[in-house]
N, C-alpha and C positions, 0 to 999 in steps of 0.2 A: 420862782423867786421874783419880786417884786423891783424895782427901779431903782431904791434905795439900798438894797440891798446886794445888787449887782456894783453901784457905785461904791461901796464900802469894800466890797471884793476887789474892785481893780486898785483900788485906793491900798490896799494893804497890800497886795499884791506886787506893785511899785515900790514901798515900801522895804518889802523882803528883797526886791531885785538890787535896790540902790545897798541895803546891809551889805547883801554875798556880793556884791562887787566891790564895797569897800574893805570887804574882809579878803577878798582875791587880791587886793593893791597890797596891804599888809604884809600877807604871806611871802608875795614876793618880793617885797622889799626884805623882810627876815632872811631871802632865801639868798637873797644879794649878798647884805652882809656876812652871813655863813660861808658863802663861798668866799670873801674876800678873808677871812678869817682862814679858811683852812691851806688858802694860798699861802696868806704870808707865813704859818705856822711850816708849811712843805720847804720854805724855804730857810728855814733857822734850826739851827740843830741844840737841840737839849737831850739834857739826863730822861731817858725813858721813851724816847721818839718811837724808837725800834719797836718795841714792845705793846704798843697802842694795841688795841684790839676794836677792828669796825665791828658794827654789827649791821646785818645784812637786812632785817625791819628796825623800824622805829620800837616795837616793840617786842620782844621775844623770849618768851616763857622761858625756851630752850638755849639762852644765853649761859655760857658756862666762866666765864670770868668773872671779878670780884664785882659784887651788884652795890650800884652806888645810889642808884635811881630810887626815890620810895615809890610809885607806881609798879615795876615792877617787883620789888621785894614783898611788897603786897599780894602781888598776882602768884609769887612761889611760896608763899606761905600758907593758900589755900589748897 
């Protein structure tokens, strides 16, 4: 590999480090807010609180409650 061509590799390389890190900031700021969300939600009481159902992946074929999601309604349809 040539001189040029090593400089275009670290050059993009840089590049994709500086993305996944600002894509790591994102996340967890999302993951911030999510959890202030489920706080304040723990603490107020509505019609149907009780009955929440987690799921235990983000994704799960074998979820057996009412499927709201289209990704997975997708995934059990095939």
């Amino acid at each position: 590999m040539d001189l040029l061509g090593i400089k275009v590799l670290n050059t993009t390389s840089a590049q994709n480090s500086k993305i996944a890190s600002e894509t790591n900031i994102v996340a967890q700021q999302a993951s911030d807010i999510a959890q202030k969300i489920v706080q304040d939600a723990q603490g107020k009481s509505f019609e149907g609180k009780d009955q929440i159902k987690i799921r235990k992946k983000v994704i799960d074929p074998n979820y057996n409650g009412p499927e709201k999601r289209k990704i997975e309604k997708t995934l059990k349809l095939k």
